[in-house]
N, C-alpha and C positions, 0 to 999 in steps of 0.2 A: 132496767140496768141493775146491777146487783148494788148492795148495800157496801161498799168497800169500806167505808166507815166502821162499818159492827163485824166487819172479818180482820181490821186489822187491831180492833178494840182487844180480839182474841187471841192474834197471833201477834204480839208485842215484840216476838223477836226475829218477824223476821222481814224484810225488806220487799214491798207490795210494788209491784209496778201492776195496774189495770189499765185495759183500752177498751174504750167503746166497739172499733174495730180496729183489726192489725191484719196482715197478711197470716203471719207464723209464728203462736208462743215460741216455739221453738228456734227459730231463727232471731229474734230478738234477745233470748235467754241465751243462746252460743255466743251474742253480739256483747253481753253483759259481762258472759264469763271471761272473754276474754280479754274485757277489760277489768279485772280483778273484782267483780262484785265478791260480797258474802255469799258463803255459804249457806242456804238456806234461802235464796232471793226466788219470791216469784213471779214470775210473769202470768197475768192472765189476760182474757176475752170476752167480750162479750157476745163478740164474731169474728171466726176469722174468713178471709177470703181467701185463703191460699193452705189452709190445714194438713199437715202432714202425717200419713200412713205409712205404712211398711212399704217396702218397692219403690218408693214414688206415690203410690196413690194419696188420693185428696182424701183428706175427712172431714166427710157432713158435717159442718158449722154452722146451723140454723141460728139465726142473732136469735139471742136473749133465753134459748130454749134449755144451753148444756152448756158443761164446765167445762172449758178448756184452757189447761195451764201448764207451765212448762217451769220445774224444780232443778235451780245449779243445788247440783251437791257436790262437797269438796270431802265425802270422808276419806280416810285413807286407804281405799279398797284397795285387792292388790292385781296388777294391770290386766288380767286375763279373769279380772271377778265379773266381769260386765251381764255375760248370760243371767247367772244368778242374783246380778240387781235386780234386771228383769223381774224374773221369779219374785222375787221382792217384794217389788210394785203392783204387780197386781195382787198378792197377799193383802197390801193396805189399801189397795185400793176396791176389793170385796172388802175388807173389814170396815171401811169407812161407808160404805153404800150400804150395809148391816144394819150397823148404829144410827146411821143418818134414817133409813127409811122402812128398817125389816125387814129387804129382801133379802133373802141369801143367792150368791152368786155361784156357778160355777166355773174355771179356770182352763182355759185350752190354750197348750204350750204350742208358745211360751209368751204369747203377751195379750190375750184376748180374755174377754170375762163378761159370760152367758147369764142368762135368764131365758130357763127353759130353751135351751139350747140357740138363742139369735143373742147378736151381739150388741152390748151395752155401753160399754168403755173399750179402749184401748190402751197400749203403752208401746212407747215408743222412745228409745234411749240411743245416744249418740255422743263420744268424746270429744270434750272441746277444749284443748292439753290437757291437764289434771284434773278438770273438772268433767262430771256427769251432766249433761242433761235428760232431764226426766220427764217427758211428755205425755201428759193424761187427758184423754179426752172422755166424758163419760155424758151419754145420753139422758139427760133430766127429765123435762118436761115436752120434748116432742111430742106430736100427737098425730105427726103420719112420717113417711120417710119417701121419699124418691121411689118411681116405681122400681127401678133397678138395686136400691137395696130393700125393700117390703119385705123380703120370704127372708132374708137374715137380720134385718140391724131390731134394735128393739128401743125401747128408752125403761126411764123408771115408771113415768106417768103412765103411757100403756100399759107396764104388768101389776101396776097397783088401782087404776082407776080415780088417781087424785094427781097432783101437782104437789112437787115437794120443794124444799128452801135451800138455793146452791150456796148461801151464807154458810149454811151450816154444815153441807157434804161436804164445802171446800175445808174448812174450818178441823172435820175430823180427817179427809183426807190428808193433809197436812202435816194430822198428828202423827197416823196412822204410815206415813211415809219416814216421820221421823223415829220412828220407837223399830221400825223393823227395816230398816239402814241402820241402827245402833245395834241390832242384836245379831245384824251380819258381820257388821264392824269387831264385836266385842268376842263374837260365840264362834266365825265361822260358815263357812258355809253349809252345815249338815243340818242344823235347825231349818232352815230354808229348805231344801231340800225335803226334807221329812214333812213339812207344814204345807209345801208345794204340791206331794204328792198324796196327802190327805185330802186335800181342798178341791184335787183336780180328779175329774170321773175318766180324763185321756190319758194319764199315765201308767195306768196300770189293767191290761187285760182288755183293752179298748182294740176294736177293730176298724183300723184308718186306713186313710192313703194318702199320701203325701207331696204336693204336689212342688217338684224341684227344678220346675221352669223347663230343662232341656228332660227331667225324665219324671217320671210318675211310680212312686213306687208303692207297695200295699202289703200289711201286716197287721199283727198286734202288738198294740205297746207293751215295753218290760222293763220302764221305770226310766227313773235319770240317772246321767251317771256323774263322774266329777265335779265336771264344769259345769252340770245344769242341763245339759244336752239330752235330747231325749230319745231313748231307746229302742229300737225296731227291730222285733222277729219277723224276718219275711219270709212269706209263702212258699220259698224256697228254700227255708230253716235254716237262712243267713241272718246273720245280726247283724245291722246296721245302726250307727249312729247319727242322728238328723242335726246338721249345726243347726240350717235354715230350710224353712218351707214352709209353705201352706197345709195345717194339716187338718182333713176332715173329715169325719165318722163314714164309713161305709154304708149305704144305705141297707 
């Protein structure tokens, strides 16, 4: 079990709820927010049995293995900022996984975040009235995965060869959620934006296809645009804009 003592020793301000197991950070942290918790309140796991993905799907909750927590945030975003929190979150959420363990991450829009191209953490954000929640699940210390995700999911111990301290990824995540939600808050959305498509190898001149449930479409990315949405030249020299989909590299 994690050391909740020496995480909250470091985050003084802000309101710990942990479980041994829960069903859904997420559904516990909607349940919080809407009953006026702080801003900044989190929820975490040790396991959850019921984890939540994009669509509906489950996320791999191995007990004791990965950090999975769910962030109310009450800044004053403004109501159609949500994509770009996104983008947000996994910015701090590679920069905490950086400092926590050296690995560098790569970013695939718009809530996924690679090593060596399989997936390591997620984000997953959902309003609950004014408030955000912020859902992070990130792969720590596993050391195998279901045969069905093997050939995509990854964790950190796998691409490092050791076992790292979720005291402490949690501790910079955290930060690292709060310093780049202050400087969407304060700056904007173009920082974000600009730092998004630095960080990410799909936004720019990547050859995808996208998968849109009823259609399947196929191009090269040509950046984000306003909202955070990301942009597609297709093969028929139309430009589309992707709110939502699954998107992945062409073989």
């Amino acid at each position: 079990m994690i050391d909740i003592g020496r995480v909250r020793s470091q985050l003084p301000d802000h309101e710990i709820y942990w479980h041994p197991t829960i069903g859904s950070t997420m559904t516990e942290a909607s349940r919080l927010a809407a009953a006026g918790c702080e801003s900044g309140t989190i929820v975490g796991a040790d396991e959850q049995t019921a984890g939540q993905g994009r669509y509906g799907r489950v996320w791999h909750s191995e007990p004791g293995a990965g950090l999975y927590v769910s962030i109310v945030l009450r800044n004053p975003f403004p109501a159609d900022a949500l994509p770009v929190v996104t983008l947000a979150l996994g910015l701090a959420t590679s920069e905490a996984i950086l400092k926590a363990t050296d690995v560098s991450c790569d970013l695939r829009w718009p809530n996924d975040v690679l090593i060596q191209s399989r997936k390591c953490a997620g984000i997953l954000t959902q309003l609950e009235g004014s408030a955000i929640i912020a859902g992070i699940g990130i792969n720590v210390n596993h050391a195998a995965f279901p045969d069905e995700l093997t050939a995509i999911a990854t964790s950190l111990r796998m691409a490092t060869g050791r076992e790292h301290s979720r005291e402490r990824l949690l501790v910079e995540l955290v930060s690292s959620v709060t310093n780049f939600c202050s400087l969407l808050e304060q700056q904007g959305r173009e920082p974000i934006l600009e730092m998004f498509s630095r960080a990410s190898s799909f936004v720019y001149g990547r050859r995808v296809y996208v998968d849109q449930g009823d259609a399947m479409l196929q191009g090269t990315t040509a950046g984000l645009d306003p909202s955070g949405f990301l942009v597609l030249r297709g093969d028929d020299g139309k430009q589309n804009v992707i709110i939502a989909g699954g998107v992945r590299p062409c073989s």
